[in-house]
N, C-alpha and C positions, 0 to 999 in steps of 0.2 A: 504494500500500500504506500500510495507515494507521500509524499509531506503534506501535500497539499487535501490529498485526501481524508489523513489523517487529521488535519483543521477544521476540516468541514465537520467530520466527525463529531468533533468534540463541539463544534459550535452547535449542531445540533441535539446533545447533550444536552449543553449550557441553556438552549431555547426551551428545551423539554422540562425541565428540572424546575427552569423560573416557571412555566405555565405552572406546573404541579403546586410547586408553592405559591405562588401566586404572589409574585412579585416579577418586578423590573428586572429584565435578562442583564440589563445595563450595571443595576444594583449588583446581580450576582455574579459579575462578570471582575467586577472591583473588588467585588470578596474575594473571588478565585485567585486573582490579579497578587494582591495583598497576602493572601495564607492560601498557598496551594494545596490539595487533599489530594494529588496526585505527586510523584518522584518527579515527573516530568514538569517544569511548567507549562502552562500555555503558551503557544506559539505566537506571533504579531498576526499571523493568518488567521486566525481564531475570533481574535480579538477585533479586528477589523471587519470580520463575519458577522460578528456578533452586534458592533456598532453600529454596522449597514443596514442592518433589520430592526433594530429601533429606530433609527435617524428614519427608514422609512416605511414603519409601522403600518401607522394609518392607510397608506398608498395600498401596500403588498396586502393587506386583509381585504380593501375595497374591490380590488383585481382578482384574487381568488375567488371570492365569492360572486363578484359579477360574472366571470369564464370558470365555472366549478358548476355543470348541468347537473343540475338534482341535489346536488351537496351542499349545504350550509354549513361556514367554517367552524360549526359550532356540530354539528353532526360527524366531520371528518377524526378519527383518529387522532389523539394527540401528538405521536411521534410524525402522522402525516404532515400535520398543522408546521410542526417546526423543518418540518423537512420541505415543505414547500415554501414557508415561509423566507429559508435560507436559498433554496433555488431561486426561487421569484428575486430576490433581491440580487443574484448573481448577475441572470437576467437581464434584471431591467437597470441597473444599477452599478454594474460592475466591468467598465468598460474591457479590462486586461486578461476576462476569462472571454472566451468564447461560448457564444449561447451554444452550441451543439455538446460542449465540455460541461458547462454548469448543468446540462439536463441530463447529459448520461452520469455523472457525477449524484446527480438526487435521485436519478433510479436507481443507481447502487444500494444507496443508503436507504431507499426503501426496499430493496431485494435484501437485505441482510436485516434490517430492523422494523419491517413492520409486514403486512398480511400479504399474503400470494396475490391478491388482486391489486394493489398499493402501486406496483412497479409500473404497471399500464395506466392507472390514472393520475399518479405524478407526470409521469412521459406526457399521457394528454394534455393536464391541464397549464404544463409548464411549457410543450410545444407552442399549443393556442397561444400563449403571452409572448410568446415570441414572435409569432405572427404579427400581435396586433400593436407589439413595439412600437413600430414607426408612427403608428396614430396617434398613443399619447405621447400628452403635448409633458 
């Protein structure tokens, strides 16, 4: 697993973990930052993951659930929810990855952590925003 992957990884951890407890990814990302519970610390890739998707919260939740047919963000999976969340933001957001790498990137991590059906509609509904990139403004 490359470096990069392995940041994503943990940023979607970091996104899952704040859902659960129910706080600020940003908050718990300062804690981790400050007293690590891991050997390893968090990478700058991580962290900037994890930045990217609060800085653009509001946006990334409006977009899922606007291109997300039948699913309300509130009905998807929670590992889905952060796993899209952190794609969607690579996406739409993240000029230096390439959309085809940030999406097969998020179907990884939903083929390894979340439900057999996960991988094909991450893949959907992060292809779809990819598409409709260029429209928003």
């Amino acid at each position: 697993m490359s470096a990069r992957s392995k940041a994503r990884k943990r940023a979607v951890d970091l996104l899952f973990e704040a859902e659960q407890r129910g706080m600020n990814a940003r908050d718990l990302l300062a804690e981790r930052l400050a007293k690590p519970v891991t050997e390893a610390p968090l990478n700058q890739y991580t962290a900037d993951l994890v930045e990217g998707v609060v800085e653009h919260w509001t946006d990334i939740n409006e977009l899922l659930s606007t291109y997300s047919q039948g699913w309300s963000l509130e009905r998807m999976p929670s590992v889905d929810r952060a796993i899209l969340r952190l794609g969607a933001f690579e996406v739409l957001y993240a000029a230096q990855v390439p959309e085809s790498v940030a999406i097969s990137e998020a179907v990884e991590l939903a083929k390894s952590l979340s439900t057999d059906d996960s991988p094909k509609f991450v893949n959907g509904l992060l292809g779809r925003l990819a598409e409709v990139k260029p429209t928003l403004a």
